[in-house]
N, C-alpha and C positions, 0 to 999 in steps of 0.2 A: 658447482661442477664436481664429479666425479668422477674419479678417471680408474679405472681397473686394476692399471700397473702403480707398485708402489712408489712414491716419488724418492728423490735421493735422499734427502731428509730420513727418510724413513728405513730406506736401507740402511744408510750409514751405522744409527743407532741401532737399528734392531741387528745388524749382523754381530754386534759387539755382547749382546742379549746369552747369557747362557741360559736356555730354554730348558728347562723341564717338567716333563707329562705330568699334565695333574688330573682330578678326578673331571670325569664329566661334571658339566655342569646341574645342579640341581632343578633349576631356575627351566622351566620350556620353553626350547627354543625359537626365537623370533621366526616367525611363520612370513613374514614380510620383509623390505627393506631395513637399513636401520634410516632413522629421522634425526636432521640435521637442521635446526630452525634455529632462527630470529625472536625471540620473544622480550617484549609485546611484538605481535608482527606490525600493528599500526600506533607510532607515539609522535606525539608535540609537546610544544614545550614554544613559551614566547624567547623572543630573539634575547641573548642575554642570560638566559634561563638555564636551565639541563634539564637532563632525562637521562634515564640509565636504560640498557637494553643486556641483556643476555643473548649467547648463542650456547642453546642447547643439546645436549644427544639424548638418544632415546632408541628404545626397540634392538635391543644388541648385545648381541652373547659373546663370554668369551674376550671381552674385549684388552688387547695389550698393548695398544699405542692409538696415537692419533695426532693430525695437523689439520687444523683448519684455521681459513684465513677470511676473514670479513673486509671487503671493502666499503670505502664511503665518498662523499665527496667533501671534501678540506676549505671549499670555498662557502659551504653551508653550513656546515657544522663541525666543531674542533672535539677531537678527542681530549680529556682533560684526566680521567683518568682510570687504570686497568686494573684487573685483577684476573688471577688464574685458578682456580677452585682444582683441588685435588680430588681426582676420581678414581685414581688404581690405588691399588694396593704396589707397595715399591715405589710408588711412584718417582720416576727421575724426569723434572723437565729438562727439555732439549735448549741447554743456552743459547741465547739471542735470536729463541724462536718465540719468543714470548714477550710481545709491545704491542702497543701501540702509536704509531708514528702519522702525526697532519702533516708531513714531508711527502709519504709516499700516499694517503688515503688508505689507510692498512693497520689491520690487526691481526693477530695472528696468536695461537697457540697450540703446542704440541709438548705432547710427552710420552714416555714409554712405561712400560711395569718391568722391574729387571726382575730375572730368577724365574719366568715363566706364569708369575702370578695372573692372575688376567680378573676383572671384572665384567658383570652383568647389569645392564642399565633397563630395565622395565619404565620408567617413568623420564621427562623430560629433567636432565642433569647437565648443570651447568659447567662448561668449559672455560668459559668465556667473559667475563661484563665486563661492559665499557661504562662510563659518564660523558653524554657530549654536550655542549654548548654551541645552539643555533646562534649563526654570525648574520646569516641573512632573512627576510620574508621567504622562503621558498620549500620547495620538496628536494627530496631527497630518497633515494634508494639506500638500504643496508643491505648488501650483497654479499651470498657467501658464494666465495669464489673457489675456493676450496674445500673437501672437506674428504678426509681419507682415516678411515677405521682398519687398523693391522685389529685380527680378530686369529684368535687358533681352533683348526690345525692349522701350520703353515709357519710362520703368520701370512694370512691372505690379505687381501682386501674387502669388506663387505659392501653389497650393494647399498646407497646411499640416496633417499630422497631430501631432498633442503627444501627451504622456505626462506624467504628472503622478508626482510620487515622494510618499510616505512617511516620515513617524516616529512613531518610538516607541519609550520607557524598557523595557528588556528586563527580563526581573521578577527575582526573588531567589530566586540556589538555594545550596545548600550542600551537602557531602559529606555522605553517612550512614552509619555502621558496616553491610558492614566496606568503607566509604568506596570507593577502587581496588581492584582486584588484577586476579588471571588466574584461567581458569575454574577448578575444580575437578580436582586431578590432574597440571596442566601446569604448575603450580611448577617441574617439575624435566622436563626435557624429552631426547630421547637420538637422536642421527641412525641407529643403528643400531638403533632400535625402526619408525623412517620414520618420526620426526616433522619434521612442515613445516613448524608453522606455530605458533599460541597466541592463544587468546580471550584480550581484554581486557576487565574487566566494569569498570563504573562505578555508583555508587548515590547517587543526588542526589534532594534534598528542593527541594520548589515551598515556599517560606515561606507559612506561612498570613498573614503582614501582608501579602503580594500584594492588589491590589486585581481581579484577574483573570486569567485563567489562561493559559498563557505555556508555550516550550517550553526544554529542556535538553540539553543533551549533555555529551562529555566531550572532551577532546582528551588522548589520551597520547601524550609525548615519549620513545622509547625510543631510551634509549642505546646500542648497542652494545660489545660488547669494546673494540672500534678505537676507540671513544669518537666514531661518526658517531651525531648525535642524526636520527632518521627521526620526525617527526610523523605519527599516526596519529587522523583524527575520528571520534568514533562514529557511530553513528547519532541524530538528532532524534528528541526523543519531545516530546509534548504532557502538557501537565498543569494540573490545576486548582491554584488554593491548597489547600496540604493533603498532596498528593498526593506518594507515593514514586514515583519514576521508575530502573529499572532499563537500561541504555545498553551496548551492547557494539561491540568492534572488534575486527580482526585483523591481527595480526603475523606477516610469513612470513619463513622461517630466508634466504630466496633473497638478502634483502633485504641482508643483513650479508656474504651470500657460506657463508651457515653457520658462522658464527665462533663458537667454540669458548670460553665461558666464561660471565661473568653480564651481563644487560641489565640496564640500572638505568632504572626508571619515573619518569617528571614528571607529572601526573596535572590539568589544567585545567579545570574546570565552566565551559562553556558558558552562556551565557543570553543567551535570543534572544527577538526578537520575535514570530517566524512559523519555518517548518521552514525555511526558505533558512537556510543556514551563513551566510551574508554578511549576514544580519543579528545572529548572536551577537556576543558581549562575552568578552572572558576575566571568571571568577571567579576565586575561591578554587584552589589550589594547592597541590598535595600532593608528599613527597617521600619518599623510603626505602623506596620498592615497586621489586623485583625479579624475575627469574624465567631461569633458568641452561641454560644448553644445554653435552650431552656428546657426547662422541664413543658 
């Protein structure tokens, strides 16, 4: 939310503010809104676990104060613990606007620049991180519920786009016979037949104690001869509880330089929220899969 008029917070300290004209800014000015996000905007994290999240500013000139305030909900996930990154110059935080409280579902920070100083934010800069720790299996909204930019001349207020992020417990998969391997055939691979390359297949199970349905992949670590480990992700597949899920990826000989002996496979279940990679989890982990290249 963004609201136009400054909140009292914001008068309070800024009337206190001895303001003095400084040079224009060098920096060209934001052509658009300023941006108020959530970043990751999509994170999980097993029940138990954490994840950290930032709320960021971005796109904003001139800037000499600001509050913004993230909610969450306290029944899903606990704040565990805060920090407030310095972005002005002068910087004075505003006491007891800067917590985070699993009483009220709330986070909050604000500060001003005293002596008129003011900064320029080009890039996504942090106000904000929190650590939380998921309590239950579920989703959750990160909401920014506030978020107000004192910017000069004035100090005004700048118009504000926000983004709000995401969580949520990634579901339960496991390997299924015949668990990892390589497609059919390419066990044993030969440069002077012209091979390139080799399917990696992965076979993972959606647990039926899921409470809804969720996606999987696979991450294989393939070693080479020369012992360079190349990570390779499958593809995202979707499934209900219940559900077999078939995953594949490719390994190309270019990678190694065509080296000349056995790959040895590390084999990782995914489990994710949504098909974005960056919201998977490592699983379960497999070992003693391989696949051999000749001359």
């Amino acid at each position: 939310m963004n609201r136009r008029v400054i909140t009292p917070l914001l008068i309070a300290v800024l009337s206190l503010m001895t303001v003095i004209p400084e040079a224009p800014s060098l920096l060209v000015h934001a052509t658009g809104p300023a941006v108020v996000a959530v970043d990751p905007a999509i994170s999980a994290a097993d029940v138990g676990g954490s994840f950290t999240v930032s709320v960021t500013v971005n796109s904003v000139d001139m800037l000499v104060g600001y509050d913004v305030i993230l909610n969450y909900d306290p029944s899903v996930v606990s704040c565990t613990a805060a920090s407030f990154p310095v972005i002005l110059p002068n910087n004075f935080p505003v006491g007891l606007h800067n917590f985070c409280s699993n009483g009220t579902g709330s986070a909050e920070a604000a500060a001003v620049s005293l002596g008129g100083s003011s900064a320029s934010i080009s890039s996504p800069t942090a106000v904000l991180v929190l650590t939380f720790t998921p309590l239950q299996a579920s989703f959750a909204t990160l909401q920014i519920a506030l978020a107000q930019l004192a910017v000069l001349p004035g100090p005004t207020i700048a118009p504000v786009t926000t983004s709000d992020g995401t969580f949520g417990v990634p579901p339960s998969l496991t390997f299924i016979i015949p668990n990892a391997t390589v497609a059919a055939g390419q066990r044993l691979s030969r440069i002077s037949h012209g091979d390139t390359q080799v399917t990696l297949v992965g076979f993972v199970l959606m647990l039926s104690s899921n409470v809804r349905a969720g996606f999987g992949g696979v991450t294989f670590d393939v070693i080479d001869p020369n012992g360079v480990d190349t990570p390779i992700q499958s593809n995202i597949a979707f499934g209900f509880p219940g559900d077999s899920l078939t995953v594949t990826a490719t390994y190309t000989f270019d990678t190694s330089g065509f080296a000349i002996g056995t790959y040895h496979i590390v084999a990782t279940v995914l489990r994710c929220t949504t098909s974005d990679p960056s919201t998977c989890v490592n699983g379960q982990t497999l070992t003693g899969l391989f696949f051999k290249l000749k001359s």
